[in-house]
C-alpha positions as CSV (number, residue, x, y, z in Angstrom):
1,X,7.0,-17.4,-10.1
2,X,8.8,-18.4,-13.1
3,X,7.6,-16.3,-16.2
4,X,7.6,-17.9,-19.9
5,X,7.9,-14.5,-22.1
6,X,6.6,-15.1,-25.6
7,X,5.7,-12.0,-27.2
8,X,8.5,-10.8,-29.6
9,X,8.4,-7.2,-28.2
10,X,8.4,-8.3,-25.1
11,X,11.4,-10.3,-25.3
12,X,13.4,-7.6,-26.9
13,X,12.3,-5.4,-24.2
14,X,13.7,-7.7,-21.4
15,X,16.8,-8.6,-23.7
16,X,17.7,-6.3,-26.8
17,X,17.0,-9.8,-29.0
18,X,15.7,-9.2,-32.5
19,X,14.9,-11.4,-35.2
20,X,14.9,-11.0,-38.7
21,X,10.8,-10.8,-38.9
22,X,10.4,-8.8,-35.5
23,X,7.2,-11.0,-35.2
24,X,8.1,-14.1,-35.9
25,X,8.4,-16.8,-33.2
26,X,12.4,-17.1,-33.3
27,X,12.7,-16.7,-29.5
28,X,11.6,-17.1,-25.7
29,X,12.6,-16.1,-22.6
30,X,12.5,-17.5,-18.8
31,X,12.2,-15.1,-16.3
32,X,13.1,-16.4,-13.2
33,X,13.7,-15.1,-9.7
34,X,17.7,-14.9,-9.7
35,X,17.8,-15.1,-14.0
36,X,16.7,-14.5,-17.1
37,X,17.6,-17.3,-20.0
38,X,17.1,-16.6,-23.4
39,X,16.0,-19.6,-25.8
40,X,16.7,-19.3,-29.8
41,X,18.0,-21.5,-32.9
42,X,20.8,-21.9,-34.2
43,X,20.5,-19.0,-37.0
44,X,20.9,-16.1,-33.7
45,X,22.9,-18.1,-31.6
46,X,25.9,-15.7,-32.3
47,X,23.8,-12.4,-31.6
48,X,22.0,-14.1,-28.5
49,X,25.6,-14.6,-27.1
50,X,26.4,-10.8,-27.6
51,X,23.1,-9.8,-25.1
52,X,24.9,-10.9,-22.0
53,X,22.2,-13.7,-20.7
54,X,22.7,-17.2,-20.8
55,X,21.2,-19.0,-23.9
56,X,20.2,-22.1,-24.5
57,X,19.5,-23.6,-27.9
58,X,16.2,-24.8,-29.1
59,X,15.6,-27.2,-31.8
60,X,13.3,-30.1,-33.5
61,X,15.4,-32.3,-31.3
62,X,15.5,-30.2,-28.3
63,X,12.3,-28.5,-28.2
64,X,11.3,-25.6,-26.0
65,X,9.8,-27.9,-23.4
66,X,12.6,-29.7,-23.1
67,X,15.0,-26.9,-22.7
68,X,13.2,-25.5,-20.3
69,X,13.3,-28.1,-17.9
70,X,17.3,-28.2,-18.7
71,X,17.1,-25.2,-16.8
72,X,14.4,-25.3,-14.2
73,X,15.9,-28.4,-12.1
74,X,17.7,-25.5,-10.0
75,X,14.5,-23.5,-9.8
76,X,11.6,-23.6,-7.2
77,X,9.2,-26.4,-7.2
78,X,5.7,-25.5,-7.1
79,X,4.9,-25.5,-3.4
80,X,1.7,-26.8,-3.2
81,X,2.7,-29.5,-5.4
82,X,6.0,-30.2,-3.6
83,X,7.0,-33.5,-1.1
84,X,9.1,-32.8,1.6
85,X,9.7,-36.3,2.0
86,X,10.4,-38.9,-1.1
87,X,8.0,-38.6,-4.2
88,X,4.4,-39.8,-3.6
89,X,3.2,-42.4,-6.3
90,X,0.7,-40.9,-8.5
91,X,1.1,-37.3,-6.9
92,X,1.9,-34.4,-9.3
93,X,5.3,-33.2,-9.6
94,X,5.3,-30.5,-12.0
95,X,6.8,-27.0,-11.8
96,X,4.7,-24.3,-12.3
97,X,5.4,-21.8,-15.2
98,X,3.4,-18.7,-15.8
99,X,3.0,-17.7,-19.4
100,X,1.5,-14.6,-21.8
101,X,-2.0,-16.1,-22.4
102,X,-2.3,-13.4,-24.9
103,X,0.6,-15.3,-27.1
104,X,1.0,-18.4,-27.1
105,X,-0.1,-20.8,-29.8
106,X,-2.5,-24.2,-29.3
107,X,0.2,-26.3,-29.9
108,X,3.1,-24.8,-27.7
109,X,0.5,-24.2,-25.0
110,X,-0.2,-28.5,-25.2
111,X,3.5,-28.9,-25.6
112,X,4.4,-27.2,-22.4
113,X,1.5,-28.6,-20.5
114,X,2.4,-32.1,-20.1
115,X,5.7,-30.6,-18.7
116,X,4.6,-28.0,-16.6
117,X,1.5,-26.7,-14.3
118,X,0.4,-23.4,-16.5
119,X,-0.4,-20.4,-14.7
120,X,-2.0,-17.9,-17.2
121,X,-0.6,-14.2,-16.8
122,X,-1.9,-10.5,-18.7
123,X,0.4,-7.5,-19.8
124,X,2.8,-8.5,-17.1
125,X,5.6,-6.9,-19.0
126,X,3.8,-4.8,-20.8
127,X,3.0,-2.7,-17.8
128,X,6.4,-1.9,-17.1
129,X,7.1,-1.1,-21.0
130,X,4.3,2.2,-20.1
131,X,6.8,4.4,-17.6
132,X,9.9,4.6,-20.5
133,X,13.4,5.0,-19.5
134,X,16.0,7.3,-20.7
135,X,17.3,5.9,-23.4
136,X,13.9,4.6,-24.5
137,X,12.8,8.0,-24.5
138,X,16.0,9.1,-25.8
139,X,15.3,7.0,-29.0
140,X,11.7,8.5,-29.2
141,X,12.7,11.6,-29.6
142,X,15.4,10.8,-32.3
143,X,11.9,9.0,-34.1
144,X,10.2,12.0,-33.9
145,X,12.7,14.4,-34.8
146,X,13.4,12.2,-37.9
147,X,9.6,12.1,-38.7
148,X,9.3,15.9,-38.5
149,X,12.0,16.2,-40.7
150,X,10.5,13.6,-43.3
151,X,7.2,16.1,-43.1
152,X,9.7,18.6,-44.4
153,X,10.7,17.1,-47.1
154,X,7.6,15.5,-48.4
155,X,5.8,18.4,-48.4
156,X,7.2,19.3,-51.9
157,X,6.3,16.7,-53.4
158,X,2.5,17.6,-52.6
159,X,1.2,18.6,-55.6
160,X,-1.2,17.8,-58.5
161,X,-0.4,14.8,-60.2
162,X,1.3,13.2,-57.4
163,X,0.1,9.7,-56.8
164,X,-0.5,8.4,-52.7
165,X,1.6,5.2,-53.8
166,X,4.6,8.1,-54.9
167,X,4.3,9.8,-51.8
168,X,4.2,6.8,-49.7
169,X,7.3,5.9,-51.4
170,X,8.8,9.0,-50.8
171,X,8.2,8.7,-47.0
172,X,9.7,4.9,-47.0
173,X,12.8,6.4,-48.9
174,X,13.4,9.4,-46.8
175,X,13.1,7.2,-43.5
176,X,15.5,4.4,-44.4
177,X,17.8,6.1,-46.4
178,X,18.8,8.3,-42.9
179,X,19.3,5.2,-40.8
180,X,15.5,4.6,-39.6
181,X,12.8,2.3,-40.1
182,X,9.0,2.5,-40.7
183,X,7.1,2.8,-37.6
184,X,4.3,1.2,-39.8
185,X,3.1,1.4,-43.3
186,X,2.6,5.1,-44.0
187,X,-1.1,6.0,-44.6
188,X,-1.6,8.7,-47.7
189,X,-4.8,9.1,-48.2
190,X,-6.6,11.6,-51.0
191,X,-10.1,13.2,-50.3
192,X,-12.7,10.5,-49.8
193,X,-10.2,7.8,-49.1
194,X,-9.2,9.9,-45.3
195,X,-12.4,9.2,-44.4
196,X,-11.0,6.1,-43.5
197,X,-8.9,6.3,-40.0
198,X,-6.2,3.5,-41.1
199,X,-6.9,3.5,-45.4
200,X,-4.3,1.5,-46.8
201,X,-4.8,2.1,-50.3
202,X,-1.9,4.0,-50.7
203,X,0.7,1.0,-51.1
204,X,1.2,0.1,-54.8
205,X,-0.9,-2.5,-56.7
206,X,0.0,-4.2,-59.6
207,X,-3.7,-3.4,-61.0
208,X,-3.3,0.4,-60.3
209,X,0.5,0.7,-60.4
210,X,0.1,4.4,-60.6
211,X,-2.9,4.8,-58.3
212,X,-5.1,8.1,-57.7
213,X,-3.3,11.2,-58.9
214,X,-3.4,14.2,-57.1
215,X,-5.9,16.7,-58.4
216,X,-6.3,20.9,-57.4
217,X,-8.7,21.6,-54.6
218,X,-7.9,18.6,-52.5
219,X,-7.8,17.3,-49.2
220,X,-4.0,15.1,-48.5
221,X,-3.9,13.2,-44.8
222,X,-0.6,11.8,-44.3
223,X,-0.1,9.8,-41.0
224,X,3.5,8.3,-40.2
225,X,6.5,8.1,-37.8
226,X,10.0,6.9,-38.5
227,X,11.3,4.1,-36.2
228,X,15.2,4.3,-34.4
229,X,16.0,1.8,-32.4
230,X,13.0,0.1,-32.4
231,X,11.3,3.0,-30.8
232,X,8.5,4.8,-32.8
233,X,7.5,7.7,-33.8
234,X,3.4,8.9,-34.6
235,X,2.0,12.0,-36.5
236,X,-0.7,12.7,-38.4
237,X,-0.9,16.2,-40.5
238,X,-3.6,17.1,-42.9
239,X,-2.3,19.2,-46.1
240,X,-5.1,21.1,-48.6
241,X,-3.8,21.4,-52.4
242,X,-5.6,24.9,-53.4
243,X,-8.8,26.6,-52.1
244,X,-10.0,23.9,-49.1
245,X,-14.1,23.3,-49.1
246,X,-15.9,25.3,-46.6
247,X,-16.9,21.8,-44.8
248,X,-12.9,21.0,-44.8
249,X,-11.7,24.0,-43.0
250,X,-14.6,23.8,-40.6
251,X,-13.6,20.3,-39.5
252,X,-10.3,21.1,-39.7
253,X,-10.9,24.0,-37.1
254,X,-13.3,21.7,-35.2
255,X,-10.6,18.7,-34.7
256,X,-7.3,21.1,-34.0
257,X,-9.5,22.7,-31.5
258,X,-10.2,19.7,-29.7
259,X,-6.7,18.8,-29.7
260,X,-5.5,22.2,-28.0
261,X,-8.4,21.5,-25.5
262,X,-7.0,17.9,-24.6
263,X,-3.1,18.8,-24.3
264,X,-4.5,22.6,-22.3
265,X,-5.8,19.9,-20.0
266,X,-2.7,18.0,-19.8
267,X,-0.6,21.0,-19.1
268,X,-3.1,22.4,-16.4
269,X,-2.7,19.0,-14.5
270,X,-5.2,16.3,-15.4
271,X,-3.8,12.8,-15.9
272,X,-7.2,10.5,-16.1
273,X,-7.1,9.4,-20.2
274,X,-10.7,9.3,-19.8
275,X,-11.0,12.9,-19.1
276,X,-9.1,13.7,-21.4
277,X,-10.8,11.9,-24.3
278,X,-14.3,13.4,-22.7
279,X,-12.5,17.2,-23.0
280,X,-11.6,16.6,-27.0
281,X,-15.0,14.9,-28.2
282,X,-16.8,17.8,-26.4
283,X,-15.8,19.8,-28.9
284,X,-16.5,17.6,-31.6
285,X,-20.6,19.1,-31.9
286,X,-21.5,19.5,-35.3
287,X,-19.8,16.1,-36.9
288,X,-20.2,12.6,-35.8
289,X,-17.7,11.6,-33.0
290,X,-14.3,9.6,-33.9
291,X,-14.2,6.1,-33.4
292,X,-10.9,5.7,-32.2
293,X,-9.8,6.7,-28.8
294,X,-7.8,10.2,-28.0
295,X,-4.7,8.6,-28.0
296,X,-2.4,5.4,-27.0
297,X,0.6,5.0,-25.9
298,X,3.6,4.5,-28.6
299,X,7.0,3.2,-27.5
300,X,8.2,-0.3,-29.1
301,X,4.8,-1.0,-30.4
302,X,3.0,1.6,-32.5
303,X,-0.2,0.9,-30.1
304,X,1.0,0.2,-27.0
305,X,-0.6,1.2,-23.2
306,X,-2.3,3.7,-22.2
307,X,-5.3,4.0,-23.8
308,X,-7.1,7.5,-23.8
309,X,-10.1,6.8,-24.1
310,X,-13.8,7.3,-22.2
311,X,-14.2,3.4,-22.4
312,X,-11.3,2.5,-19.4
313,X,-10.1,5.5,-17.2
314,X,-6.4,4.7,-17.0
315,X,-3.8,7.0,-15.1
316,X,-1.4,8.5,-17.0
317,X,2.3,9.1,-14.9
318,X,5.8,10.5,-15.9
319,X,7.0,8.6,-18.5
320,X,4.7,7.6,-20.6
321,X,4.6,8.7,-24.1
322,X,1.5,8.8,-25.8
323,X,-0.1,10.3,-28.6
324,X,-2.7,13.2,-28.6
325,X,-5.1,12.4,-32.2
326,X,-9.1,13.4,-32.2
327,X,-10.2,13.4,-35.8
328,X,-13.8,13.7,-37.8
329,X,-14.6,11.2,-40.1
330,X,-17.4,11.5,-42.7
331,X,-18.2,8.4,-44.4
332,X,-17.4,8.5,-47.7
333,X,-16.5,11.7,-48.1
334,X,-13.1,13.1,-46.4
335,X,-11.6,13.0,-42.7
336,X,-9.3,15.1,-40.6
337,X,-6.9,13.9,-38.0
338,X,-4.5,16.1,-36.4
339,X,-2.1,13.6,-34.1
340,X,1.0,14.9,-32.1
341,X,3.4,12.6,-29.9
342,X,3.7,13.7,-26.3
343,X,5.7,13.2,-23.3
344,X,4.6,13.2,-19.9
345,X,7.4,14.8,-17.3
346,X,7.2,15.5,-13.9
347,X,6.3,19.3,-14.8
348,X,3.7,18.3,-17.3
349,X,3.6,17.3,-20.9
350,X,6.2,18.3,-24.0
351,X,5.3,18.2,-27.5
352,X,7.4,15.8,-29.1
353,X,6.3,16.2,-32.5
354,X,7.6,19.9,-34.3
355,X,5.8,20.0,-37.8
356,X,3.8,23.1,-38.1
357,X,-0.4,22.4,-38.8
358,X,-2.8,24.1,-40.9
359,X,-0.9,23.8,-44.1
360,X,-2.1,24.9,-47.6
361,X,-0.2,24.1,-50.6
């Protein structure tokens, strides 16, 4: 079966090929039995040539359709459409191409279909992308490390009168200026605004260029991770500014023991994500349980598979990096999230993120 791969980080799984927007639609690939082709414009047909895979140019004038059956003439026919014999009048003669129903547009999905017979196809690649190599994990680590380091240094900066826009900033500088990139935008979130699980209040606005400042007796939850290589890195820490309020420190205590419950699990063995997730919200008693799952994997994509969750028992195996994150969230009001990045091995998870927890300024 010939696979059409649409899905930008998919295709620079297969092939290394990035474009200047990561998701933009600059790029596909062809997946065939014997090759893999690689289909851009003419703005990357200098770095395509650099990736060692034969690429064909795509253009108003030679569409992808078009391009693909430049190719395909060498390929298999689609045996229960082929003629052994000459053509049949009337019969259909069109090869069969797979494709990533999960992205693909209406209007290439009716520009390929009056070439082709479409076979949709599910997380074909993105299977594979679960059980990291080397040098995938390699880069992972470098992410972390460089995010634990970027915990470091922000930590100063934590401190009455400090805006979350300024500390967001802070993180953004730290990360590029050392050779990374932002896994995705950082999340700062003061007091009430933690209670939500991705608040995004913290970038800056032209109507509140200065935003929320800092204030004693506070609640900071700063959720991050530095990107090298394209590989991500994910943490979460949870910083109080003075004297934290009774109900804080009990959540606090309530969410970082559910984490060391969930990853004691891990070490003792047990691999099922649902398990795992039912282990970490049973100590979650006395507050309202998070939303989210446990944990997901994190590789190219911030939220990649596994899931951990109780919703779809999935098998985690050797390889797989995911993240380890149970949290309590009280509406209106403040939320804790304590979220380390771990690595599965043969002899049983490693803690990939270093910064140290429980932290009062």
């Amino acid at each position: 079966m010939n696979l059409l791969v649409s899905d930008p980080t998919n295709i620079r799984y297969l092939t290394g090929f990035v474009s200047a927007e990561p998701q933009a639609r600059e790029a596909f690939v062809l997946v065939t039995p014997k090759k893999t082709y690689l289909f851009t414009n003419s703005l990357y047909l200098e770095q395509a040539k650099t990736l060692g895979f034969p690429v064909i140019p795509i253009s108003r004038d030679n569409p992808l359709p078009q391009a693909l059956l430049s190719v395909i003439p060498g390929l298999t026919r689609n045996p229960s459409k082929q003629n052994t014999g000459s053509r049949l009048k009337g019969r259909d003669d069109k090869f069969q191409l797979a494709f990533e129903e999960a992205n693909i547009t209406v209007s290439e999905y009716n520009a390929l279909k009056k070439k082709f017979t479409l076979v949709p196809t599910r997380n074909k690649i993105e299977m594979q992308r679960m059980i990291k190599k080397e040098n995938e994990i390699a880069s992972i680590r470098l992410a972390a490390k460089l995010t634990d380091e970027c915990f470091s240094y922000i930590k100063k900066f934590i401190k009455p009168g400090v805006t979350e826009a300024h500390l967001a900033w802070k993180i953004e500088s730290y990360i590029r200026t050392r050779g990374g990139a932002l896994a995705f935008s950082p999340i700062v979130a003061f007091n009430s605004h933690s209670s939500q699980p991705h608040y995004q209040g913290s970038r800056l606005s032209l109507k509140e260029p200065r935003g929320l400042a800092l204030k004693n007796q506070s609640l900071v939850l700063l959720d991050f991770g530095a990107r090298v290589d394209g590989y991500c890195g994910d943490m979460t820490r949870v910083v109080f500014v003075g004297k934290p309020k009774p109900e804080w420190e009990r959540a606090y205590k309530t969410v970082s023991e559910a984490q060391t419950r969930a990853i004691e699990a891990l070490s003792k063995g047990e691999r099922r994500g649902a398990k795992l997730d039912e282990i970490a919200r049973g100590q979650i008693k006395d507050f309202p349980p998070y939303s989210h799952s446990l944990g997901h994997g994190v590789g190219l994509d911030i939220h990649e598979a596994p899931r951990l969750t109780v919703k779809k028992d999935e098998l985690l195996k050797p390889g797989m990096v995911v993240s380890v994150e149970p949290g309590v969230y009280i509406e209106g009001k403040f939320g804790i999230r304590i979220e380390d990045l771990v690595l599965l091995t043969k002899s049983g998870p490693e803690i990939l993120s270093k910064s140290p927890k429980d932290l009062t300024k």
